[in-house]
C-alpha positions as CSV (number, residue, x, y, z in Angstrom):
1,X,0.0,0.0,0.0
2,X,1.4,3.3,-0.8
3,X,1.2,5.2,2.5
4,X,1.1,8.3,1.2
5,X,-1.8,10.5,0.6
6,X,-2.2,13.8,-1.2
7,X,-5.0,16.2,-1.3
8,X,-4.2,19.1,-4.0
9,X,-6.8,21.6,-2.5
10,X,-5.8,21.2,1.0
11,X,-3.8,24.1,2.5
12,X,-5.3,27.1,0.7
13,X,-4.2,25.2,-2.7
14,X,-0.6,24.0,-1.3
15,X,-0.3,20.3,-1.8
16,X,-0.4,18.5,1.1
17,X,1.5,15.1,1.5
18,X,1.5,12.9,5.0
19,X,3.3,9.8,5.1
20,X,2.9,7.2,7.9
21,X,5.3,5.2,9.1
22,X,5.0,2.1,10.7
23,X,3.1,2.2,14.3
24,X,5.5,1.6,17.6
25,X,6.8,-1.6,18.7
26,X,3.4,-1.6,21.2
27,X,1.1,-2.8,18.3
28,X,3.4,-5.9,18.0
29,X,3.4,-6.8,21.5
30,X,-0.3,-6.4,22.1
31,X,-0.9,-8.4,18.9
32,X,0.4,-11.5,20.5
33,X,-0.7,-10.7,23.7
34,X,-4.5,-9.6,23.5
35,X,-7.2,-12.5,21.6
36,X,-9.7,-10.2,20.4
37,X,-13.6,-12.2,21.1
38,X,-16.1,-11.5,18.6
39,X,-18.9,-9.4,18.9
40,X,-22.6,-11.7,18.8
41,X,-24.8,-9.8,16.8
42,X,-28.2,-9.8,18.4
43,X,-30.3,-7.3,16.0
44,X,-29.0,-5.7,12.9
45,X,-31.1,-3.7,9.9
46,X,-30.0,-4.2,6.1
47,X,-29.7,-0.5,6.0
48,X,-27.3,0.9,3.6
49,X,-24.8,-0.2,1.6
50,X,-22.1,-3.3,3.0
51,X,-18.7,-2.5,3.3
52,X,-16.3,-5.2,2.4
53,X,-14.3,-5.8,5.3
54,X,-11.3,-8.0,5.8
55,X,-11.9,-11.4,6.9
56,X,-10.6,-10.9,10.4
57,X,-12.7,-7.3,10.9
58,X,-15.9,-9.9,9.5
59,X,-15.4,-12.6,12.4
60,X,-14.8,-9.7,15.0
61,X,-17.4,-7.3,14.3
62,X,-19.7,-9.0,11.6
63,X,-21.6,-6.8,8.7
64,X,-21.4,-3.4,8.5
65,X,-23.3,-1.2,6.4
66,X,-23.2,2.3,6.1
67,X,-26.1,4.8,4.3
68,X,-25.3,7.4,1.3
69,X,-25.1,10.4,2.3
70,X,-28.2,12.1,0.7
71,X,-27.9,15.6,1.5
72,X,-24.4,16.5,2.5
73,X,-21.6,14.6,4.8
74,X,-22.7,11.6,6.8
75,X,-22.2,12.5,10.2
76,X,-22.0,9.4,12.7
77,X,-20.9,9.4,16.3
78,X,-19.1,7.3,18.7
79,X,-19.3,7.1,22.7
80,X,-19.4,4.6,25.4
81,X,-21.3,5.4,28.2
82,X,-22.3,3.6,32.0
83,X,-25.3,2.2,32.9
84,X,-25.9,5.2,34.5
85,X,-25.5,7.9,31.9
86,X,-21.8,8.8,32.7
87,X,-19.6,9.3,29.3
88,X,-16.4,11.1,31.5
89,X,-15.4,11.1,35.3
90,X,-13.7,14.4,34.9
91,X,-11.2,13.1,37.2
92,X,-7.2,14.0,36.8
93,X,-6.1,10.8,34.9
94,X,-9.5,9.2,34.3
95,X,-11.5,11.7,32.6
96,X,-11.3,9.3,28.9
97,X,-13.4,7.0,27.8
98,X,-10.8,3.7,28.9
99,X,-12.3,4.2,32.2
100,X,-15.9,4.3,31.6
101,X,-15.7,1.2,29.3
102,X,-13.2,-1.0,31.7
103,X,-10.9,-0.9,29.1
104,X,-12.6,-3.3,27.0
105,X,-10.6,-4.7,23.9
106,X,-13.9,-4.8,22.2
107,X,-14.6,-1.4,22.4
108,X,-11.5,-0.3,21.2
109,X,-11.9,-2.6,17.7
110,X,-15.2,-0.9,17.4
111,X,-13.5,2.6,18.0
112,X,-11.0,1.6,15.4
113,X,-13.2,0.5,12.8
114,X,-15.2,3.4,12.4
115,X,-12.5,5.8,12.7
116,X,-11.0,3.1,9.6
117,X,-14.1,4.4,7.6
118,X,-14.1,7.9,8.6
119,X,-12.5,10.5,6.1
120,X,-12.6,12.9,8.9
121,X,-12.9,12.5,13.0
122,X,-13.7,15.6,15.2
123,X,-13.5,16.4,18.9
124,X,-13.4,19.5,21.0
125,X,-10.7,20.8,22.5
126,X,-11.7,19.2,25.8
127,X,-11.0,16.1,24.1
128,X,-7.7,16.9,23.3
129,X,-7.3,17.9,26.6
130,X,-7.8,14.8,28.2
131,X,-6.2,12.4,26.0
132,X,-3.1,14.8,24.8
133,X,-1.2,12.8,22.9
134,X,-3.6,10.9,21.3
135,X,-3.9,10.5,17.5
136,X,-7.2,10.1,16.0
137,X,-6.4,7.0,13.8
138,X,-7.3,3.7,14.1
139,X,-4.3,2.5,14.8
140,X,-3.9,5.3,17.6
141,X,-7.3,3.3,19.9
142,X,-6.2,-0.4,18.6
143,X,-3.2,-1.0,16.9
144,X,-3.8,-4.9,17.6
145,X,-5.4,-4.5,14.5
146,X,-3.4,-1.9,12.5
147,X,-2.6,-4.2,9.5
148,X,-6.3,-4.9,8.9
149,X,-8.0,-1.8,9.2
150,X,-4.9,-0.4,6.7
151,X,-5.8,-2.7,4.2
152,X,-9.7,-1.8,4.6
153,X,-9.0,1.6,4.2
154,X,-7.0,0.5,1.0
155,X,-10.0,-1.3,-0.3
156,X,-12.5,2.1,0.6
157,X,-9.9,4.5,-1.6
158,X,-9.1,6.4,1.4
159,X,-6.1,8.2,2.5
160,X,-3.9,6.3,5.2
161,X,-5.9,8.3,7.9
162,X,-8.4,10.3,8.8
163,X,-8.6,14.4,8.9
164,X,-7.9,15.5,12.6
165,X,-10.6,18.3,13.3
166,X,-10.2,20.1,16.6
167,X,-12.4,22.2,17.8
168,X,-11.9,25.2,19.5
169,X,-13.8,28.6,20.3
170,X,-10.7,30.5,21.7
171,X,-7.7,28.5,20.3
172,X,-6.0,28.3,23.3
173,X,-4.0,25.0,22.0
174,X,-0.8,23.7,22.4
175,X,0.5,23.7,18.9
176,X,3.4,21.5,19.9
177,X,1.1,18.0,20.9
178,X,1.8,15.1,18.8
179,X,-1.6,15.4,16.6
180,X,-0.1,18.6,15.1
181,X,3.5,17.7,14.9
182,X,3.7,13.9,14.1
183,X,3.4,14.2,10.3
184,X,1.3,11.2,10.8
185,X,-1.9,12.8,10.7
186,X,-3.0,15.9,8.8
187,X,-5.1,18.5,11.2
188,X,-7.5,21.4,11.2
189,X,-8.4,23.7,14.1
190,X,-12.0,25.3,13.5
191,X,-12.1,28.1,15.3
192,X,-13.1,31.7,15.9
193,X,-11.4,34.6,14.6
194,X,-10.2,35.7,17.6
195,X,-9.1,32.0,18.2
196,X,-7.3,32.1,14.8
197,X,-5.6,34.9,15.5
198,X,-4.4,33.6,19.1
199,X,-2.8,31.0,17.2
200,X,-1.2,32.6,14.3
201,X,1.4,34.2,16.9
202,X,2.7,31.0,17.5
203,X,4.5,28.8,14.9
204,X,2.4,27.0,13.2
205,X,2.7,23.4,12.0
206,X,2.7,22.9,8.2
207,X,0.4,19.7,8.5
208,X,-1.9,22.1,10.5
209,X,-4.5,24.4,8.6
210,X,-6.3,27.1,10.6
211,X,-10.0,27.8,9.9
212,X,-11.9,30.7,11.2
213,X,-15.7,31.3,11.5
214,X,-16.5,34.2,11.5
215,X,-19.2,36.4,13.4
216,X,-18.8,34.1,15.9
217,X,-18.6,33.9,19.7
218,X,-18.5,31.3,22.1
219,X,-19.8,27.8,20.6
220,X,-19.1,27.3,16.9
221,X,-21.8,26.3,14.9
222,X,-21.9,22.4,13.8
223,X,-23.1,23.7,10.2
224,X,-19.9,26.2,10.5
225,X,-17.5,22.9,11.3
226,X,-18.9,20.9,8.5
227,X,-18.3,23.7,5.8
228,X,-14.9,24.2,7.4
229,X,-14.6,20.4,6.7
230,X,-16.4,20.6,3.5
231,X,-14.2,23.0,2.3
232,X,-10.7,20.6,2.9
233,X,-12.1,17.9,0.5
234,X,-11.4,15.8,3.0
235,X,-14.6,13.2,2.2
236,X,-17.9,12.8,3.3
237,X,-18.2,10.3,6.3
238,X,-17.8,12.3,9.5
239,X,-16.7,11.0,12.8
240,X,-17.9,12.6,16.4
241,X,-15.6,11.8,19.2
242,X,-16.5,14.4,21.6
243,X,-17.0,15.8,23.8
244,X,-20.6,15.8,24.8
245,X,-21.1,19.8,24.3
246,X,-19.7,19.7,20.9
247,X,-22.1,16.6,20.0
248,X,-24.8,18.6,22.0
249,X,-24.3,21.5,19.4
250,X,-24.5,18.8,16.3
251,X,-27.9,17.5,17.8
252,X,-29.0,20.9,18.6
253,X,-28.8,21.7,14.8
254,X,-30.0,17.9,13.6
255,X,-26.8,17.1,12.0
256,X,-26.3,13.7,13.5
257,X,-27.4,10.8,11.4
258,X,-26.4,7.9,13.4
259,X,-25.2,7.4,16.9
260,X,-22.9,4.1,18.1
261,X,-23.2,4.0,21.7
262,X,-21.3,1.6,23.6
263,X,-23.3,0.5,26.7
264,X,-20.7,-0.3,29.6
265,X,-22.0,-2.3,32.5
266,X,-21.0,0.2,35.5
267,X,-23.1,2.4,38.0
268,X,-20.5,5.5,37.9
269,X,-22.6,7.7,40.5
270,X,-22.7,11.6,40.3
271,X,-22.5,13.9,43.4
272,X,-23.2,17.3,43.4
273,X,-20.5,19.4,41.6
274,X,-18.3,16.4,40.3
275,X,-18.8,17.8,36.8
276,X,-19.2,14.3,35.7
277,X,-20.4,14.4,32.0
278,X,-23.4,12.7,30.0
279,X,-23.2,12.2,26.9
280,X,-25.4,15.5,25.2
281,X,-24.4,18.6,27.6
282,X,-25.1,22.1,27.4
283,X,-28.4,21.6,25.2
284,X,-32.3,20.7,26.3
285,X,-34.4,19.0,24.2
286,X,-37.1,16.9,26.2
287,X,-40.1,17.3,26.5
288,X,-40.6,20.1,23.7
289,X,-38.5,19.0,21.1
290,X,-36.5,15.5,22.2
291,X,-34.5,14.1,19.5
292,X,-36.5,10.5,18.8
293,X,-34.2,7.5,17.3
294,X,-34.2,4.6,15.5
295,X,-32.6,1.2,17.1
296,X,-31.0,0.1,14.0
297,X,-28.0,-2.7,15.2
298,X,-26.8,-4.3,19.0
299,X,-24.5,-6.5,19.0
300,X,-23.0,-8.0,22.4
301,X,-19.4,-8.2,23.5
302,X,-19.2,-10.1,27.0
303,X,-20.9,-7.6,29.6
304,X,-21.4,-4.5,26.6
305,X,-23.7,-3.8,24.4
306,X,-23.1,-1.6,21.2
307,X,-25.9,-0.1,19.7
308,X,-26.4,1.7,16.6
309,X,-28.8,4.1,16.3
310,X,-30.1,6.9,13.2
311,X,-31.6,10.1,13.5
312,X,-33.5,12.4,11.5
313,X,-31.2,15.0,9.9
314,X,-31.1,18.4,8.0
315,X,-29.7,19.6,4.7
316,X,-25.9,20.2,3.9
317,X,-24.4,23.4,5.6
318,X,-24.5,26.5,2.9
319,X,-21.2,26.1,1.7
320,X,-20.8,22.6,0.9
């Protein structure tokens, strides 16, 4: 596989060119170490189109389909929450999603496999806090499995990885984390103007491109991110990580198609003031206008459950 991907309108019309090199010696190890279990599918819906998976990605996960996109991108999120509603602790050292699943393996090959579809996976900055030097590839949550979802994304016509999509209202971001400086993954920071300009004092990475919105203050619009992300030719299937006020803001403006929620068998608790997260914050919906879905998959992976679900959406952003 040639690992090197090109997109010609990237970068305000500057080639861009990202080369990956082989994952660390960790993938290896945890290859020989970790049996992955299969997931039993328990309900499923012959929605959409298959994707030809490899043979090992069919025994672990089963079929997957995935929809068209009708209008615009196909925007499809990913979280594991308790039994209890808890998405993030927001404790120092266990405020990621390792914690609320009990660091299941299975999880993680799910995590990986969508992101191995994705063209593009966002999160908010307080994402990035939390899990610094993360990188949002497949191989980055599961690199047990780093030679099979290489060779899907081979077989979809996709560059090695995904588009990294930060974002951020005031850009107040360490420009020096691994995400932006690897070379592994190319980036983009949506952010305000004021954010944008924060930034641009600081030296900027060449595999980072800077978008600002405009006339904006406080949350970015999720119509605003997707014509930022439009805009990059980056593709159409779009990846939510987080956080929960960021997804909030996509279901506030009924941009969310599908939803994968990973149901992990824990009572987490909340006390007054923990700041322990759910997994939509900063938006009300119920009663008035609750956002209604569609079981459409649940598999079953010892103790979890992963459901699938889809949602009414809007049209494409203006721009795209």
């Amino acid at each position: 596989m040639d690992p090197t991907c090109r997109r010609g309108s990237d970068f305000g019309g500057r080639s861009a060119e990202f080369t990956m090199s082989a994952p660390p010696a960790l993938g290896d190890i945890m290859r020989d170490q970790v049996a992955l279990p299969p997931l039993e599918t328990l309900f499923e819906t012959k929605h959409g189109r298959a994707l030809k998976l490899t043979p090992n990605l069919t025994r672990l996960y089963g079929n997957l389909r995935m929809p068209q996109a009708r209008f615009r991108q196909h925007v499809f999120s990913n979280f594991v929450t308790t039994l209890d509603g808890v998405v993030s602790l927001q404790a120092k050292g266990h405020a990621g999603g390792a914690d609320i699943s009990g660091f299941s393996v299975q999880d993680r090959m799910v995590m990986g496999l969508l992101r191995a579809i994705a063209d593009v996976v966002i999160v908010g900055s307080g994402t990035l806090d939390a899990d610094p030097r993360h990188l949002w590839t497949p191989d980055g949550i599961c690199p047990e499995l780093t030679d099979d979802y290489r060779r899907l994304r081979k077989a979809l016509r996709k560059c090695v990885t995904p588009l990294n999509v930060i974002v951020s209202g005031s850009g107040q971001i360490d420009l020096r984390l691994p995400v932006f400086t690897s070379d592994r993954v190319q980036a983009l920071v949506v952010t305000t103007t004021a954010g944008a300009n924060h930034m641009r004092k600081r030296k900027v990475p060449h595999s980072l491109e800077i978008r600002a919105i405009h006339r904006c203050r406080g949350m970015i619009p999720a119509s605003s991110v997707l014509d930022a992300v439009g805009q990059m030719n980056a593709g159409n299937r779009i990846l939510i990580e987080g956080g929960p006020r960021l997804l909030g803001e996509f279901y506030a403006r009924r941009l969310v198609d599908e939803q994968f929620l990973t149901l992990a068998p824990q009572i987490a608790g909340r006390d007054d003031g923990d700041g322990r997260l759910s997994l939509v914050m900063g938006q009300t919906f119920a009663p008035r206008s609750a956002r209604w879905g569609t079981l459409t998959d649940v598999r079953r992976g010892s103790n979890h459950l992963f459901l699938r679900y889809a949602f009414p959406s809007m049209p494409a952003p203006k721009n795209y």
